[in-house]
N, C-alpha and C positions, 0 to 999 in steps of 0.2 A: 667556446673553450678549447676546442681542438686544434683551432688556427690559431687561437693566443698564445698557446703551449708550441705550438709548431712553430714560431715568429719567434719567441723570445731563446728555441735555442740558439740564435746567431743572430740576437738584439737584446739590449738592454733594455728597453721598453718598446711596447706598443701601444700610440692611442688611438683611442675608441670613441668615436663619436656618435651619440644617441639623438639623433634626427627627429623632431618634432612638426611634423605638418598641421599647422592650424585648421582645424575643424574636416582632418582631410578628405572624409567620405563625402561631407557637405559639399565641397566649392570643385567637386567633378565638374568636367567642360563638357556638356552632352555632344559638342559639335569633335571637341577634340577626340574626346574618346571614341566615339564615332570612325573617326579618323583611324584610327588605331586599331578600331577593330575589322576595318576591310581590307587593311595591312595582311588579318590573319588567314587569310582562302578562306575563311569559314564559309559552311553551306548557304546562300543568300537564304534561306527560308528563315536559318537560326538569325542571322542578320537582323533581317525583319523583326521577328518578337523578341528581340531584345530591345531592339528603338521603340515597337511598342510600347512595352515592358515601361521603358525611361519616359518617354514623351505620352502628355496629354495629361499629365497630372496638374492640380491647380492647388493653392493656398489661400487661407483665408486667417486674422486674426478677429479674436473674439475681447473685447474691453468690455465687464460685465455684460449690461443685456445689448451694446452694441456689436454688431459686424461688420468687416469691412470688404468691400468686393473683393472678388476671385482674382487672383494674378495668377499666371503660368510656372511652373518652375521649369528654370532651364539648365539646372545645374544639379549635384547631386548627387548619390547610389541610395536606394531605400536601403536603409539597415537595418538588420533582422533578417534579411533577406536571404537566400540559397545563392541566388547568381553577384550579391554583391561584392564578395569577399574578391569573386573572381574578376568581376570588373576593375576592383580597384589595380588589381596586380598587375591589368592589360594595360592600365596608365598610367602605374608607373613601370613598365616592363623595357621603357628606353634608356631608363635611368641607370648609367654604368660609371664604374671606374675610371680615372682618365689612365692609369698604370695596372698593369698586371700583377705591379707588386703588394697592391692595395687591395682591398676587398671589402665589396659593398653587399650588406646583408638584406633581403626585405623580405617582411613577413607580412604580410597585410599590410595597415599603414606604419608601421614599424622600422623605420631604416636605419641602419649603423654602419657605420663605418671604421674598417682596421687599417692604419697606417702604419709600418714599422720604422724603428727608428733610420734603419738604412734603407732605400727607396729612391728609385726616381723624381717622384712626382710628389711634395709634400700634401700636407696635411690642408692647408692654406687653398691651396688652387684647386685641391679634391671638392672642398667644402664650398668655393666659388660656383666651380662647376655645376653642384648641386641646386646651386642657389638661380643659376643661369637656366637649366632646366628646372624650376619652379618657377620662373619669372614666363616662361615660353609656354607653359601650359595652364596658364593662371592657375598656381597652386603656391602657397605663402607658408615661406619655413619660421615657427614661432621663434626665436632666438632666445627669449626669456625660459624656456622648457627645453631647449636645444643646451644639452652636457655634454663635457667630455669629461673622459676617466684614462687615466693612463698606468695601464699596467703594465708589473715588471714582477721579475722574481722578488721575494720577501728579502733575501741579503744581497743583489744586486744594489751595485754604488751608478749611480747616472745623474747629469743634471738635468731640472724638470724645463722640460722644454716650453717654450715661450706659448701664452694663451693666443686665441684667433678671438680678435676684438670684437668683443659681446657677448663669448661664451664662457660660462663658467666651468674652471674645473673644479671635479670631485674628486673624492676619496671610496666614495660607492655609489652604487645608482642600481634601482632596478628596473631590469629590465624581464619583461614576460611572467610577474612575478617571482622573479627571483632576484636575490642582493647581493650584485657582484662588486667587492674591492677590489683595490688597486693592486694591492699585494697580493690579492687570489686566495685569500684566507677566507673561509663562510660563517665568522664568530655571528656577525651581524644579521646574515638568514637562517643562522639554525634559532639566535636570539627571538627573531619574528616568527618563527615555527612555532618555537614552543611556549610565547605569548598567546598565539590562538587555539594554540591545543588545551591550553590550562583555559582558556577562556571557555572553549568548546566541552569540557569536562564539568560545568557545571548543567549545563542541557541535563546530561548523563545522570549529574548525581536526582537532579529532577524528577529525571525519567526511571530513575530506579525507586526514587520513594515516592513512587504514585505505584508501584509493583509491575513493572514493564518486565517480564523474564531475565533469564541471563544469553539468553540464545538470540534473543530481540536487540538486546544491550550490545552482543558482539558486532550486530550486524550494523547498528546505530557508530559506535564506536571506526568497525571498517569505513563507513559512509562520510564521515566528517572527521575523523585523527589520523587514521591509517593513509586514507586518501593523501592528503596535505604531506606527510611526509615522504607520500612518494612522487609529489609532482614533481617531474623532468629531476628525480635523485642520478637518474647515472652523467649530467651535464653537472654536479656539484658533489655527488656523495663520494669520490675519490678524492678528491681533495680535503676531506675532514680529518682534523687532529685527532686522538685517543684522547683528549677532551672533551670535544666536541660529539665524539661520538659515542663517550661515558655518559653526557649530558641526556642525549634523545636514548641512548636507553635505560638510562634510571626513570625519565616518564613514561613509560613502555610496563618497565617494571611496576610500579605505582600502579600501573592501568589495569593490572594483572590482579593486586592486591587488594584495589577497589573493587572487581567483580566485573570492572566493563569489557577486560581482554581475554575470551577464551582460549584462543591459543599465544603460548609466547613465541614473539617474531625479534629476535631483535634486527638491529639498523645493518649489521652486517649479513644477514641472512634478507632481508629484505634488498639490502643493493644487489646482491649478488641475484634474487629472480628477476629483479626491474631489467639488471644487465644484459643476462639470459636472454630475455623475451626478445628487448630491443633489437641485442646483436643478432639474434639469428633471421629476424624481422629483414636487418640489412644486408644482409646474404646475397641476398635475392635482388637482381640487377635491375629490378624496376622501380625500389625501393627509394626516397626522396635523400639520401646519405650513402646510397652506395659506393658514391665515387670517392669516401673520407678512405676505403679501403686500401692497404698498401696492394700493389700485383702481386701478385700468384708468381711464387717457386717454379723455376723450372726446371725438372729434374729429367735429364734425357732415359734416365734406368733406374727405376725405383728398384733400391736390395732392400728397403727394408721400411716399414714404417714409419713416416716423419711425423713432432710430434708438432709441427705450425706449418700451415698451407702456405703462407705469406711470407714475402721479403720482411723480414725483422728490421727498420729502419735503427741507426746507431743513436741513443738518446745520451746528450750532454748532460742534462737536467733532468732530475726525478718529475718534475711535474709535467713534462710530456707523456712520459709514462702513466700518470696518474688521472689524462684524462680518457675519457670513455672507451675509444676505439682502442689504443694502445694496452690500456688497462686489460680490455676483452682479450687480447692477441694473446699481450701476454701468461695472462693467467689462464689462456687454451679455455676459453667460455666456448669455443664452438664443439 
């Protein structure tokens, strides 16, 4: 959301393509990765039990009371696993941009891609590219679960730029559990929030007429509502309308008046310690977001007090402002 907000003040749209690798932890190349991992100096010992680790496993299928012999597997990351998240990341850790104007996201097997309208290098040859490193590491991009979304500001005028043959565009998609449009508006995820929060409200009512305390209730309630509304809130909660955000606290309220909420939080006092936590979290230069930070003021003779450490970057558009990092600066969360 920061780069989207960042991109559109000097583009009409940016799109966003949501990368789909077929079965991706499955069809790892022991040999590739392999490959890749003596790339990193690692200690040869750690080397070693991780090939252990990957190799010597076998497979077997079971058809009622038949078995069928052992095969090797040679392909792969166990999931569930401590080291596999990290495996994955090693192979795809080659996996870049073909432009500096572009920006490839990956989180596990997660990848996206931002193109902005003005660019070097489209959208078309990024997604080649992609495709050319999946073909070299035997790894298969799904196309049918591969979207793009193309966001722009809500009263931006642009024509929609032409589809990449086989991918469909949307209007919203989510991603990481959360439901971003195109317009940047969050009707659609605050809509899924408070579907499952009313769904999860009846646990509650459950657990209160069997006589569960009210101090047990609060805690039940933080554990399954409070939770939910605050996953990744400061990557969305700045962007909500005074509708939207009437909406989650009239159930908040509700929640209060059924006995499940001992204390009242609303959605703006809740974003605001989500915000807190996070920013001061990125402070700290070893933090996985530190570098979203604008540089540091340089002031050769402090006379007096300043009330922002940071170069204040010049905002065209309110909704750079309104995402996370900007929002902190500005409203001095530190």
């Amino acid at each position: 959301m920061h780069h989207v907000t960042r991109l559109l003040e000097t583009n009409s749209y940016v799109r966003c393509l949501l990368i789909d690798f077929s079965k991706a932890f499955d069809v790892v190349d022991h040999g590739i990765l392999a490959a890749k991992l003596a790339k990193l100096n690692m200690p040869p010992v750690l080397l070693s039990w991780i090939f252990s680790f990957l190799t010597g496993r076998t497979q077997q299928v079971k058809d009622r009371f038949q078995l069928s012999s052992t095969k090797p597997i040679n392909r792969g990351i166990v999931q569930g696993s401590g080291v596999g998240p990290m495996l994955y990341i090693v192979m795809e850790g080659n996996l870049k941009a073909l432009s500096s104007n572009n920006l490839l996201f990956k989180y596990a097997d997660d990848t996206n891609l931002l193109v902005p309208e003005i660019t070097d290098v489209d959208i078309k040859d990024e997604f080649n590219n992609v495709l050319k490193w999946a073909a070299d590491d035997y790894m298969t991009v799904n196309l049918s679960k591969t979207k793009e979304i193309v966001f722009h500001r809500p009263s931006a005028r642009y024509s929609l730029p032409s589809v990449i043959t086989g991918i469909e565009q949307v209007v919203s998609a989510k991603l990481l559990g959360v439901t971003f449009s195109h317009n940047l508006k969050f009707d659609e995820h605050v809509k899924n929030i408070l579907t499952i929060c009313n769904q999860r409200s009846y646990l509650l009512k459950c657990l209160k007429g069997q006589g569960l305390p009210s101090k047990e209730l609060h805690t039940v309630f933080c554990a399954l509502i409070v939770s939910r509304i605050l996953y990744a809130l400061p990557a969305w909660g700045g962007f909500l309308t005074a509708d939207l955000i009437g909406k989650i606290d009239a159930y908040l309220c509700k929640a209060l008046r059924w006995g499940y909420n001992g204390n009242v939080k609303l959605l703006s006092e809740l974003l605001h310690d989500a915000d807190m936590k996070l920013f001061r979290s990125m402070l700290h230069s070893t933090h996985c977001i530190h570098q979203l930070l604008p540089p540091l003021k340089f002031i050769p003779m402090k006379q007096r007090t300043s009330h922002c450490a940071f170069v204040l970057p010049y905002c065209h558009y309110s909704l750079y402002k309104q995402s996370f990092v900007l929002r902190c600066i500005f409203d001095g969360a530190y």
